[in-house]
BAFI-3210 file (N, C-alpha, C; in Angstrom, 3 decimals, decimal comma, padded with zeros to 6 digits):
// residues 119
n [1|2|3|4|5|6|7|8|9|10|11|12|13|14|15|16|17|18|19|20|21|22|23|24|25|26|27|28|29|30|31|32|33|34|35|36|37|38|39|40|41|42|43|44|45|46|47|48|49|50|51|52|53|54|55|56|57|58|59|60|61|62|63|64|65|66|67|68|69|70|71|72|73|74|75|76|77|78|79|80|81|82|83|84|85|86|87|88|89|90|91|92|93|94|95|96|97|98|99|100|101|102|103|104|105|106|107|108|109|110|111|112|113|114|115|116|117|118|119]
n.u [044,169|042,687|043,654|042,005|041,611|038,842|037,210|039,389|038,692|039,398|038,983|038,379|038,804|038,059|038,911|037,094|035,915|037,701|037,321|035,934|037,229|039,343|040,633|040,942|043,186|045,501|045,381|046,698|048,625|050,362|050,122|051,611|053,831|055,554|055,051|055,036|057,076|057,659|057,738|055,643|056,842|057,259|058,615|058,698|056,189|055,084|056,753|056,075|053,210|053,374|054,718|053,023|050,769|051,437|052,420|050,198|048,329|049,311|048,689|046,446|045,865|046,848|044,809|042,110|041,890|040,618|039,397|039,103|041,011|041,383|043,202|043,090|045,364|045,517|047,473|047,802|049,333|049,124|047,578|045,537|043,767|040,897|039,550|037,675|036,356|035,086|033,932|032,127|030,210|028,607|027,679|027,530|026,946|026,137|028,579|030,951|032,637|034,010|036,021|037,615|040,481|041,346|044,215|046,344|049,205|051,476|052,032|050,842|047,708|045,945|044,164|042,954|041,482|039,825|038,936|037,042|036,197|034,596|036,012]
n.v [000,151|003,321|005,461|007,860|011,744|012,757|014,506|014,322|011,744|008,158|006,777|003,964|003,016|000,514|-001,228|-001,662|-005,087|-007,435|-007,656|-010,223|-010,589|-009,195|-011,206|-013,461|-012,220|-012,285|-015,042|-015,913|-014,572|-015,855|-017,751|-017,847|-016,507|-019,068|-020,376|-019,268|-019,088|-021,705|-025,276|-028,190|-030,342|-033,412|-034,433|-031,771|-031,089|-031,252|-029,297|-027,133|-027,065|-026,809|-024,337|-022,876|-023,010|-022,011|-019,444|-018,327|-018,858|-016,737|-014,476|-014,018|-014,280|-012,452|-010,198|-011,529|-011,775|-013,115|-015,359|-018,637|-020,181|-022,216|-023,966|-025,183|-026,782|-027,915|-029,467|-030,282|-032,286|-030,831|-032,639|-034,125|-035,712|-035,630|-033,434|-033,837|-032,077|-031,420|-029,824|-029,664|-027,989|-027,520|-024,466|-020,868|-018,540|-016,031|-015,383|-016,439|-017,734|-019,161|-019,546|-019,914|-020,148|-020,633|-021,311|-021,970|-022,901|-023,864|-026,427|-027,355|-027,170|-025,016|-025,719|-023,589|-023,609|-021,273|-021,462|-019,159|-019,092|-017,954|-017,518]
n.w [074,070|074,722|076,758|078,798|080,488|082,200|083,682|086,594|086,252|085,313|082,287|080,061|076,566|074,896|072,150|068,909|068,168|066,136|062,717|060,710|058,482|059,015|060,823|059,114|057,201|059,392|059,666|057,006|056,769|058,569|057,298|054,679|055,839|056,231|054,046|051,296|049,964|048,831|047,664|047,585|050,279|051,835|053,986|055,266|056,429|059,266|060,269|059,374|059,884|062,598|062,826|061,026|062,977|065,416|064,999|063,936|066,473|068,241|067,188|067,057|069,657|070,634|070,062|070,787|074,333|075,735|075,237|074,164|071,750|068,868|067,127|063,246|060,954|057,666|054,973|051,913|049,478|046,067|043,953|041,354|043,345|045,562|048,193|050,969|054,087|056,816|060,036|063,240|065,978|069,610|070,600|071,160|069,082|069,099|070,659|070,087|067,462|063,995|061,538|058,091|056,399|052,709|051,312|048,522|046,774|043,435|044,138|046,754|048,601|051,505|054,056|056,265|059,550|062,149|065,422|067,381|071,291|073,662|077,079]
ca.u [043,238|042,920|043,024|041,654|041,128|037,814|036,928|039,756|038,238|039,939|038,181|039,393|038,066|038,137|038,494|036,755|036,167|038,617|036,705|036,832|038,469|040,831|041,272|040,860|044,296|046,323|045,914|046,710|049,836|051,064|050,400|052,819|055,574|056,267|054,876|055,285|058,104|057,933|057,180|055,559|057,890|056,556|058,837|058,660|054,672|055,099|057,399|055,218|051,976|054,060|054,877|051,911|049,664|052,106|052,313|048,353|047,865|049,868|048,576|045,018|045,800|047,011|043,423|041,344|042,831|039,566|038,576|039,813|041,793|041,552|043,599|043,479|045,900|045,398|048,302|047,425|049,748|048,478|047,570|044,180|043,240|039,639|039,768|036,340|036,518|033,748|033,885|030,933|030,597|027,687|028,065|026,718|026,790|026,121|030,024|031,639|032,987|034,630|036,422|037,893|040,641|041,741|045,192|046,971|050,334|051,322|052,254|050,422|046,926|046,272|042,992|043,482|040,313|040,202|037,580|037,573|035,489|034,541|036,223]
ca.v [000,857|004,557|006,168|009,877|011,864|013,200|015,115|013,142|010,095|007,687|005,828|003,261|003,368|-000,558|-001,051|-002,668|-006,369|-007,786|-008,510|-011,942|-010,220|-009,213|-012,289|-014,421|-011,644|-012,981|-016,146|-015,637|-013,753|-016,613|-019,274|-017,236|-016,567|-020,505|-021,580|-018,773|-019,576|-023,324|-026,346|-029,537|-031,873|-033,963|-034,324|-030,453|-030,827|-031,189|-028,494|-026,028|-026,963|-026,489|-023,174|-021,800|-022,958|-021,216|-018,192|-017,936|-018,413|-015,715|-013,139|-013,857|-014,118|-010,041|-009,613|-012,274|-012,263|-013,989|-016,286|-020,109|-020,389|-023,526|-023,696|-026,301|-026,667|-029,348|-029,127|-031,371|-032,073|-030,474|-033,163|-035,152|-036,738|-035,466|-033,480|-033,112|-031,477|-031,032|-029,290|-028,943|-027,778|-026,609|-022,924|-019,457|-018,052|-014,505|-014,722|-017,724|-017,562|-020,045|-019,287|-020,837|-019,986|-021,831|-020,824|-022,919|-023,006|-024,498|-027,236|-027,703|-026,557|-025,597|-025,177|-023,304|-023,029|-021,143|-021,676|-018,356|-019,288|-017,643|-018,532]
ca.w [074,883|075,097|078,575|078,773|082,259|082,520|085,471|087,603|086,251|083,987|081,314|078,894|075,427|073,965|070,737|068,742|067,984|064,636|061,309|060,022|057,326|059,793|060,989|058,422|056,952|060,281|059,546|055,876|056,921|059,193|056,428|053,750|056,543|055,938|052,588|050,511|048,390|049,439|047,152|048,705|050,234|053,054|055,581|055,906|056,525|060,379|061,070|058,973|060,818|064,261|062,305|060,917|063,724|066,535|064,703|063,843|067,563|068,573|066,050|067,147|071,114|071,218|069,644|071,710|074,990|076,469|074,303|073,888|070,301|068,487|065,221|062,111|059,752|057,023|053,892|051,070|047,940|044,837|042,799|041,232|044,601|046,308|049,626|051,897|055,509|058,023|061,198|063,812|067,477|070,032|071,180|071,512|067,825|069,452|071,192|069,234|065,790|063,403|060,169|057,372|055,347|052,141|050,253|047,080|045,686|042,620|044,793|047,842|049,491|052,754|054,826|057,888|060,848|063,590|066,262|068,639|072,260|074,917|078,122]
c.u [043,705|042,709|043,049|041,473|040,303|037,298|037,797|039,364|038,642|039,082|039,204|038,500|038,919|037,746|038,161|037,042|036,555|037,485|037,214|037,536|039,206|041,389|041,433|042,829|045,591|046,568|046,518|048,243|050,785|051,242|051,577|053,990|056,101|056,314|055,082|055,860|058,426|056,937|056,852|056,939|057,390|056,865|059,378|057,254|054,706|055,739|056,753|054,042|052,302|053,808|053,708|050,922|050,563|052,327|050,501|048,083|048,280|049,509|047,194|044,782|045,896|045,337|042,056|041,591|041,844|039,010|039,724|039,856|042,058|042,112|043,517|044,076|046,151|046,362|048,330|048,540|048,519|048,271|046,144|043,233|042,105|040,125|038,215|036,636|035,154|034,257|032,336|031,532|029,160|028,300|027,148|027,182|027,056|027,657|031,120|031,554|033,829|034,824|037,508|039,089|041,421|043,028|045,817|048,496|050,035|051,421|051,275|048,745|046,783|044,552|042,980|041,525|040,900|038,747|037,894|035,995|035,874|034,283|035,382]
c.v [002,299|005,371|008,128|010,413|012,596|013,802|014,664|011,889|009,418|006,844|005,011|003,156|001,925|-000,542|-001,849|-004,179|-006,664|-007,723|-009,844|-011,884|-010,128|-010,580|-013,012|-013,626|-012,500|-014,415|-016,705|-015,532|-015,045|-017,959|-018,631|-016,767|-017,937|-021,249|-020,752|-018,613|-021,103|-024,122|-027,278|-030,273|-032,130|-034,583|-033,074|-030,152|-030,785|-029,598|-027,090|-025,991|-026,689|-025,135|-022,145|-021,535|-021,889|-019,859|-016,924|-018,004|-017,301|-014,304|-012,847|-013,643|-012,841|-009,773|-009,948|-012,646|-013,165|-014,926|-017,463|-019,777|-021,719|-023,365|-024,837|-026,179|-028,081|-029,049|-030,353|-031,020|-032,073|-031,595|-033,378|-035,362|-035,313|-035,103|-033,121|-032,911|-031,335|-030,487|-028,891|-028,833|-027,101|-025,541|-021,841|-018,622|-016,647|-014,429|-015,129|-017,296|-018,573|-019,696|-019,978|-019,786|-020,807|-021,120|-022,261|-022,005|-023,642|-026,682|-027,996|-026,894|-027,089|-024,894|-024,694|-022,984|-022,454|-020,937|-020,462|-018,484|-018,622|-018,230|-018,174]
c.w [075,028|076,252|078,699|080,513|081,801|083,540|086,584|087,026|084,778|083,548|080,286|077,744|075,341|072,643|070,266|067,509|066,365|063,612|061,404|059,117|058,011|060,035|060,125|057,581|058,101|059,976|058,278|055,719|057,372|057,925|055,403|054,648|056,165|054,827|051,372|049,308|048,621|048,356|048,383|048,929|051,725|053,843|055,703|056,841|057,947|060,904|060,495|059,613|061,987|064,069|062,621|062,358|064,943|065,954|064,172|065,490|068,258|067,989|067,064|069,025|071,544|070,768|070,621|073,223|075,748|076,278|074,194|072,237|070,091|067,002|064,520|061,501|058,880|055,632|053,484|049,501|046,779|043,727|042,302|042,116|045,124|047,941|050,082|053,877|056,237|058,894|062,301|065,313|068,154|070,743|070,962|069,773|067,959|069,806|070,629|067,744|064,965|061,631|059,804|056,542|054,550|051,627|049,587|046,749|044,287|042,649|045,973|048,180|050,705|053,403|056,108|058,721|062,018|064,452|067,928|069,872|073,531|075,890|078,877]
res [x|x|x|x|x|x|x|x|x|x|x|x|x|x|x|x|x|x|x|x|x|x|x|x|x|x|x|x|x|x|x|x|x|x|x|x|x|x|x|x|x|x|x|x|x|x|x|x|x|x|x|x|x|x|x|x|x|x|x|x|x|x|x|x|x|x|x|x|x|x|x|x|x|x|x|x|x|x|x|x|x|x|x|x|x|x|x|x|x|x|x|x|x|x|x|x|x|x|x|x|x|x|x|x|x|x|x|x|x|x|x|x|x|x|x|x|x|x|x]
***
């Protein structure tokens, strides 16, 4: 926030609201702090979803400070096998937002959501 004096009178200039590019980058960022140079192995898969998801909420909370944060993180070994996901919810479209992002290793994919609501 930028605070100017104006006649005696202070104003705050808010800035404005993220992209989903932006965000969808944060949560991007938080998934490669943990998996980056990481093969699958699956009793790491817990302590990386603790990971990513606690570091995606934190990115997105300095941005949203009003809004309820819901995170997903789903990490699937890379092989053959079939993945399908759904997600629904009722809400206000105009204040509410929900994004998706997907990243791949050579090893592993991972689908991250985040569901931002106004409290």
């Amino acid at each position: 926030m930028d605070e100017d004096d104006l006649d005696g009178k202070t104003t705050f200039t808010v800035p404005a609201a993220p992209s989903d590019k932006d965000i969808k980058t944060l949560i991007d960022q938080s998934i490669n702090e943990f998996l980056e140079k990481e093969d699958y192995h699956e009793h790491m898969i817990e302590g990386w979803i603790n990971g990513i998801t606690e570091s995606a909420l934190n990115k997105l909370a300095k941005l949203y400070l009003t809004c309820k944060i819901i995170i997903n993180i789903t990490i699937l070994q890379r092989n053959r096998s079939s993945f399908h996901f759904a997600s629904t919810c009722q809400w206000s479209s105009s204040t509410d937002k929900c994004l998706y992002v997907e990243w791949s290793s050579p090893s592993m994919y991972v689908v991250a959501s985040a569901h931002l609501v106004q409290a």
